[in-house]
N, C-alpha and C positions, 0 to 999 in steps of 0.2 A: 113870820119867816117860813118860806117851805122847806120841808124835808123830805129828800131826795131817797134818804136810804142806800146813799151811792157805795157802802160800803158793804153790803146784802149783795145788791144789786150784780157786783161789780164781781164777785165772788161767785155766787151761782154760774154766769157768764163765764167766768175762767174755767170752771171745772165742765163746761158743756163742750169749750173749746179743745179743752185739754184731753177730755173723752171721744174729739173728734181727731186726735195725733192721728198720722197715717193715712188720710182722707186725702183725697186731691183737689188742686185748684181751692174754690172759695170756700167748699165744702169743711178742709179745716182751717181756715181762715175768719169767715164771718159767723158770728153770732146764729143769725136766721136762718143759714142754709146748714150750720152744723145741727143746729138742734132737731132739723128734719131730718137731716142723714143721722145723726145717732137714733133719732126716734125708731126710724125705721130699721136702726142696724140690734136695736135691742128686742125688737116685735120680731125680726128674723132668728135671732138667738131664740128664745123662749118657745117658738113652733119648733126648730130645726135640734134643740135639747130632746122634744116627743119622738120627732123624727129619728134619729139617731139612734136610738133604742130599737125601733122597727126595722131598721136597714140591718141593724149588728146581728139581729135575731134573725131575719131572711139568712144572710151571710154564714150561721152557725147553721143550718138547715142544710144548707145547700153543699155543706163541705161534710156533715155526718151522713148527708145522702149519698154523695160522690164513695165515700169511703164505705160505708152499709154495704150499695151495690157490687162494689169490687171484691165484697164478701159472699154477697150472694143473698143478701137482703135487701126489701125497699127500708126507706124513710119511717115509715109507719110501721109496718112490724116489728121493725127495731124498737123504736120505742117501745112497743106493746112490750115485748119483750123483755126491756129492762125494767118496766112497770111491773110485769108480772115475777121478775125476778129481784123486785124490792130491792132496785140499787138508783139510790134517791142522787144521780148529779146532773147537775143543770146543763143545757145545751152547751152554753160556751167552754164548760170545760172539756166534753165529750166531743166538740169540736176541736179544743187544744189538743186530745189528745189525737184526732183521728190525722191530724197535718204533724206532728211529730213526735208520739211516741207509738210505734206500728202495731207492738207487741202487747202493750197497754189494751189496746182499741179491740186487736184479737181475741182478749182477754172476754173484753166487754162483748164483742159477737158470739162469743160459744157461752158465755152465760145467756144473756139473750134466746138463743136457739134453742136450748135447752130446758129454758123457763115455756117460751112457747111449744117442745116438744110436750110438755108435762101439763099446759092447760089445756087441752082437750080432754085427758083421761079425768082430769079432777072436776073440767064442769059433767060430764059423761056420771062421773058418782055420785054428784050433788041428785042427777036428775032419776 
């Protein structure tokens, strides 16, 4: 007697199907063409997971630079700045703060300015 396995089978298929909801035409309908369109909709997730990381980082750049400038600093010596002013917070919060808390971000520019005022004289005495 053969054995189909139709109950495996039959399973695996539903749950291709079911991972294909939302798909149009035969895409969530058949078998074949769902399991390319999910193949391909789960190879798109798994790049566009990397990608997303990259675009949120440009985005946080671009809005502590926009805000820097308006202070009267670039992008980069700001940073330097807060590097040398040993205030350890990462882009995206220094970004929250520079689109809504103005006074925060101020805060953060005149330590900045003042850290870079003071490394010139300290590498000057190192040498």
């Amino acid at each position: 007697m053969r054995v189909t396995n139709a109950p495996a089978s039959r399973k695996r298929r539903k749950k291709m199907i079911t991972a294909a909801k939302g798909y149009r035409m035969r895409r969530s309908k058949l078998y074949r063409y769902a399991s390319d369109a999910v193949d391909h909709a789960r190879q798109y997730a798994y790049r566009d997971r990397k990608t997303k990381k990259r675009l949120y980082r440009r985005l946080w750049q671009v809005r502590i630079n926009a805000a820097a400038r308006a202070a009267g600093l670039t992008y980069s010596r700001f940073m330097e700045g807060l590097k040398a002013a040993k205030i350890g917070l990462d882009r995206k919060v220094i970004s929250d703060l520079a689109a809504t808390d103005a006074a925060a971000f101020d805060e953060l520019i005149n330590a900045a300015k003042a850290a870079l005022a003071a490394k010139p004289a300290a590498t000057l005495a190192k040498a």
